[in-house]
Backbone bond lengths (Angstrom), bond angles and torsions (degrees), N, CA, C in turn:
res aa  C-N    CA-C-N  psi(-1)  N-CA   C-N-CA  omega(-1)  CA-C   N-CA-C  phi
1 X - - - 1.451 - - 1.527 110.36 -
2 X 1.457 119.16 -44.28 1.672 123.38 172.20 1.581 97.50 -51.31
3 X 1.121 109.67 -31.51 1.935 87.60 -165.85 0.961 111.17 -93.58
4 X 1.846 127.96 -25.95 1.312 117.36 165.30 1.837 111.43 -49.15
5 X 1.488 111.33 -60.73 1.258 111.20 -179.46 1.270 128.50 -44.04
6 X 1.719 113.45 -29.22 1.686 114.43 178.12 1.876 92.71 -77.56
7 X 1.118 115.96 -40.71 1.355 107.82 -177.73 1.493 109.81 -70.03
8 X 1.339 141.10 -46.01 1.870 105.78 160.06 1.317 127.13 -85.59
9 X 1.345 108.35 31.10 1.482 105.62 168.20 1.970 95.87 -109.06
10 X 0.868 111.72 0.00 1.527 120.36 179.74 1.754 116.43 -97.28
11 X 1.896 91.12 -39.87 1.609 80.30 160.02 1.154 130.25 -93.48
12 X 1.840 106.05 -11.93 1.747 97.12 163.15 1.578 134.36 -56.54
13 X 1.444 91.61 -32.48 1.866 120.15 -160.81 1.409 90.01 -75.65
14 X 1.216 117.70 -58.51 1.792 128.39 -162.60 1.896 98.70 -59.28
15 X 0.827 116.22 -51.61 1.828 121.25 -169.31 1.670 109.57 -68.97
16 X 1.506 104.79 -40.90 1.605 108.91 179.60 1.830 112.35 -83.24
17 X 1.597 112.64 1.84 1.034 114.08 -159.06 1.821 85.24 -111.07
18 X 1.529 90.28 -48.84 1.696 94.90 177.99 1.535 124.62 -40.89
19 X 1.799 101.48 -51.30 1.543 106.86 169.35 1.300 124.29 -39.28
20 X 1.748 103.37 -59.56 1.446 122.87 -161.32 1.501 95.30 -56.85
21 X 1.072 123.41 -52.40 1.749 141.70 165.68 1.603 105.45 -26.01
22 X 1.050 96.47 -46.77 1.613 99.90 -154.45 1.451 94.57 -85.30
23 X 1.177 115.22 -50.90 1.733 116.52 -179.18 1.416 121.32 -56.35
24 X 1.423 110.87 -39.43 1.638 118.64 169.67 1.712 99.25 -71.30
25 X 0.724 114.18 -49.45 1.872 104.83 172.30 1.621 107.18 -31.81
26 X 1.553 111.39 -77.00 1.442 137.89 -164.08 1.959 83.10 -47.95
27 X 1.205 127.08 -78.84 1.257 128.81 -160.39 1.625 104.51 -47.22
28 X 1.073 115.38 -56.52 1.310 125.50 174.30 1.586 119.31 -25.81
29 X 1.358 89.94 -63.08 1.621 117.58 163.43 1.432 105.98 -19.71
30 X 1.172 93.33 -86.56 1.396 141.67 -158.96 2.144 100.55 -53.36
31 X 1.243 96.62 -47.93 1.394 90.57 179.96 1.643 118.84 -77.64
32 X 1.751 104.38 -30.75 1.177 114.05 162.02 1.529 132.25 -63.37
33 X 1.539 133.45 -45.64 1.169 135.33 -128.17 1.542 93.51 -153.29
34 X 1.593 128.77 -20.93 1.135 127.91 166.78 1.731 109.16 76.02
35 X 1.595 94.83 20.68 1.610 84.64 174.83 2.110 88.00 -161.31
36 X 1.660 100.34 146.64 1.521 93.13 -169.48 1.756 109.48 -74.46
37 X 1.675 90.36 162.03 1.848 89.12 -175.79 1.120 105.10 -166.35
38 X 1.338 98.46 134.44 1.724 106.14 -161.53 1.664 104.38 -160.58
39 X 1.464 109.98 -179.10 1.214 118.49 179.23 1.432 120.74 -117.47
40 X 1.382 114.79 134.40 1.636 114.29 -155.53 1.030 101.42 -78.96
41 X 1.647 134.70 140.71 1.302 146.33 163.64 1.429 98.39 67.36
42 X 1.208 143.58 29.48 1.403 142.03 160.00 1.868 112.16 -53.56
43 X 1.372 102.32 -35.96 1.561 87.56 156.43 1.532 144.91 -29.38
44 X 1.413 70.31 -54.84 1.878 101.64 -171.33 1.308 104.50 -60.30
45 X 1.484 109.30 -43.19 1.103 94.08 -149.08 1.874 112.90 -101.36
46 X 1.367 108.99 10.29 1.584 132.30 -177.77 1.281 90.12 -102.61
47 X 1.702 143.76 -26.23 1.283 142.80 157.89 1.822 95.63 -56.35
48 X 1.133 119.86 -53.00 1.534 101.42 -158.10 1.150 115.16 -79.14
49 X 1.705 115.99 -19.91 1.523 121.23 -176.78 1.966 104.08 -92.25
50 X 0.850 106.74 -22.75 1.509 105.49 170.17 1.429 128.44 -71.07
51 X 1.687 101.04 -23.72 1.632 101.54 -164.05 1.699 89.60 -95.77
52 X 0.986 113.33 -2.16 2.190 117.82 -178.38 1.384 86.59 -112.01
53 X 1.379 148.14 -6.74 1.737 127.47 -177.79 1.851 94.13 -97.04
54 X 1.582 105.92 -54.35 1.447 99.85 -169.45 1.408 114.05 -36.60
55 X 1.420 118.01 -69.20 1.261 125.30 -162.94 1.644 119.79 -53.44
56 X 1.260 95.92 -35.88 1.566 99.55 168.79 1.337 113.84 -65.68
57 X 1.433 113.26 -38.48 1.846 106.28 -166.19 1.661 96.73 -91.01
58 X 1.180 128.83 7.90 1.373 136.94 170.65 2.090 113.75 -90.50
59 X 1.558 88.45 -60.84 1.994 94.35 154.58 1.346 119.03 -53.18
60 X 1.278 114.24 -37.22 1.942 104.39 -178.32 1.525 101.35 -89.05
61 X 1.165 143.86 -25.91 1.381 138.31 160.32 1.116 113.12 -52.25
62 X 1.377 121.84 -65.78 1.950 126.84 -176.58 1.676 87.27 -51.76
63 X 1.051 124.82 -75.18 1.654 118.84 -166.57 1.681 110.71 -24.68
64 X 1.370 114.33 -63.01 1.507 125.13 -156.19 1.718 89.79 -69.66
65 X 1.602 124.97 -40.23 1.472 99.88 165.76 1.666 134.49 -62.35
């Protein structure tokens, strides 16, 4: 049950993190280069690497207690 939970707290974290990601990109862009620039589906894909990081850094925490 802990690992399901680290795993949707990994795809919540990863997608809202991806956006925020993605929008500071676009601005970035934008202040730099005067035109927006970003990476496609970067959401997705901070959803897929987040929901495989949580659980691990959640197993090596429970361990060290």
């Amino acid at each position: 049950m802990r690992i399901f939970l680290g795993i949707l707290v990994g795809l919540i974290g990863g997608f809202v993190l991806g956006i925020a990601l993605s929008s500071f990109i676009g601005v970035l862009g934008m202040v730099l280069f005067n035109e927006p620039i970003g990476i496609k589906y970067l959401s997705y894909f901070t959803t897929i690497i987040c929901a495989v990081i949580v659980p691990i850094i959640d197993k090596k925490q429970s361990e060290i207690k």
